[in-house]
C-alpha positions in Angstrom: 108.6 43.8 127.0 108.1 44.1 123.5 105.2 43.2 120.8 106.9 41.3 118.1 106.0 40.5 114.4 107.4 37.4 113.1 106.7 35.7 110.2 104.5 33.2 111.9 102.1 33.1 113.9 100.6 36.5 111.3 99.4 38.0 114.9 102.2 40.4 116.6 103.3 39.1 119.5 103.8 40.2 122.8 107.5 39.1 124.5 109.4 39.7 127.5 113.3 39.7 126.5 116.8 40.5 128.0 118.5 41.8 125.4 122.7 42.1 125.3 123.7 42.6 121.7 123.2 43.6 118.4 124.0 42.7 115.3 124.3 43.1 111.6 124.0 40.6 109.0 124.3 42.6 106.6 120.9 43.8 105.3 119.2 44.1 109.1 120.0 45.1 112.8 118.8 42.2 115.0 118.9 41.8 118.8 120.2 38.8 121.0 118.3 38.8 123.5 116.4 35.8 126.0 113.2 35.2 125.5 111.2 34.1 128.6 108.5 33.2 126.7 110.7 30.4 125.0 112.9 30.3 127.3 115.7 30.5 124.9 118.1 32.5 123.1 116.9 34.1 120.1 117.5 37.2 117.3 114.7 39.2 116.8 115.2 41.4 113.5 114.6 44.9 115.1 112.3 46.6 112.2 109.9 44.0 113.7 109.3 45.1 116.8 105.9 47.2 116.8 106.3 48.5 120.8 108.7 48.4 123.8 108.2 49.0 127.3 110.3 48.3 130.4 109.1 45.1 131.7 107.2 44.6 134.6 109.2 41.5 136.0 112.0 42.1 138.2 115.5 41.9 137.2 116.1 38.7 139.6 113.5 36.9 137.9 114.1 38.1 134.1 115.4 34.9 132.1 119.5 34.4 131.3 121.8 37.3 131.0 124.4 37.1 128.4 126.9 34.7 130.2 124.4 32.4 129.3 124.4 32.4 125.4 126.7 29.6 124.4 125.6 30.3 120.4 126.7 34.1 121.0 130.0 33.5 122.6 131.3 30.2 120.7 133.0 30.9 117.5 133.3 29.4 114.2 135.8 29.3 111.5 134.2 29.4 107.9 136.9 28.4 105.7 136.4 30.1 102.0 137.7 29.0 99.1 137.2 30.4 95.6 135.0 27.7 93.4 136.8 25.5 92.0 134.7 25.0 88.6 136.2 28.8 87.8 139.1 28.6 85.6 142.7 29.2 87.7 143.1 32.8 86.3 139.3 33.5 88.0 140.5 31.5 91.0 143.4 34.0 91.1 141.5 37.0 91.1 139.1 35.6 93.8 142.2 34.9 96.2 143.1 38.6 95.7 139.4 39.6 96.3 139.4 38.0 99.9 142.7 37.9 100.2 143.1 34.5 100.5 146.6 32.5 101.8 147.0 28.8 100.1 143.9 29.3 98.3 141.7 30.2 101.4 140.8 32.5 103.7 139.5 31.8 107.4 136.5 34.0 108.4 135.6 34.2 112.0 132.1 34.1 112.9 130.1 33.9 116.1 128.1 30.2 115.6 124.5 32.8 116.4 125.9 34.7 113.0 126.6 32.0 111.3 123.7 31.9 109.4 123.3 35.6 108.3 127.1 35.1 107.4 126.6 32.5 104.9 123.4 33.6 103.4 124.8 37.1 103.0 127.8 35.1 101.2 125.8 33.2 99.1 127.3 30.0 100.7 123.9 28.5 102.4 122.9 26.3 99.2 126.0 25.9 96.9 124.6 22.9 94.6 122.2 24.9 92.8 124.1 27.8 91.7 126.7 28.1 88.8 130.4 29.2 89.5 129.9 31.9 87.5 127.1 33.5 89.7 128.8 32.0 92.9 132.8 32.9 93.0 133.1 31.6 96.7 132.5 28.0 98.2 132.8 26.8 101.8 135.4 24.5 102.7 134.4 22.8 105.8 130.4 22.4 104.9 130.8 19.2 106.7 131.7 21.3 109.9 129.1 24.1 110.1 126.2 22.5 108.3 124.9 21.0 111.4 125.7 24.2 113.7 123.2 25.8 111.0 120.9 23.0 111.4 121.2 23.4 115.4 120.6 27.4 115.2 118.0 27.3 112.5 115.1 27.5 115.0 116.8 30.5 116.9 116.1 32.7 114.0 112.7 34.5 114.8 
């Protein structure tokens, strides 16, 4: 059981969870973990969580273990490429940088992560930004946007 501070509703939030993994996006350590209150999977950044305790349910009744996480155990390839507005000298150097085969390279990512992936990459809104401030673009948009749009409530 934990009390958890989200960014809405402004109140913390007690929760009873069954966590089974952590993870990095790069900034943050989050948790997967069930959430019986939901009754779903969810991430729950770990700075945010005020209090723990054991919980007083029993382990037969406590949500869905792991097994259960479809969005933890499917994968996802995110296929980078460098942007092609650069000139092909700066596309060059980017293949080195990620050391990229046929002018891409395939990232694996867990479809829960693949949010935290992109955003850490710079990749979740490409139309706004310049080549110049954004060296990398995602291939296969067409593929993961709506895995991003199926995961974006997930994200506490």
């Amino acid at each position: 059981t934990i009390r958890y501070q989200s960014m809405s509703p402004a109140a913390p939030v007690e929760r009873d969870i069954n966590p089974h993994a952590l993870a990095h996006d790069g900034l943050r350590w989050h948790v997967r973990a069930y959430c019986n209150s939901r009754q779903q999977f969810l991430d729950f950044v770990i700075a945010r969580i005020l209090d723990s305790a054991p919980s007083s349910r029993s382990g037969e009744t406590k949500g869905k273990g792991s097994a259960d996480d479809f969005a933890w155990h499917r994968t996802v390839n995110l296929v980078l490429a460098p942007n092609p507005e650069l000139s092909p000298a700066h596309q060059r150097v980017i293949e080195l940088d990620y050391e990229m085969t046929g002018g891409q390279a395939v990232v694996e990512c867990r479809h829960a992560l693949v949010f935290y992936a992109l955003k850490r990459l710079g990749l979740l809104d490409e139309s706004s930004v310049t080549a110049d401030a954004q060296h990398l673009v995602l291939k296969n948009r067409a593929e993961v946007e709506p895995l991003l749009s199926a995961a974006a409530h997930l994200r506490q």
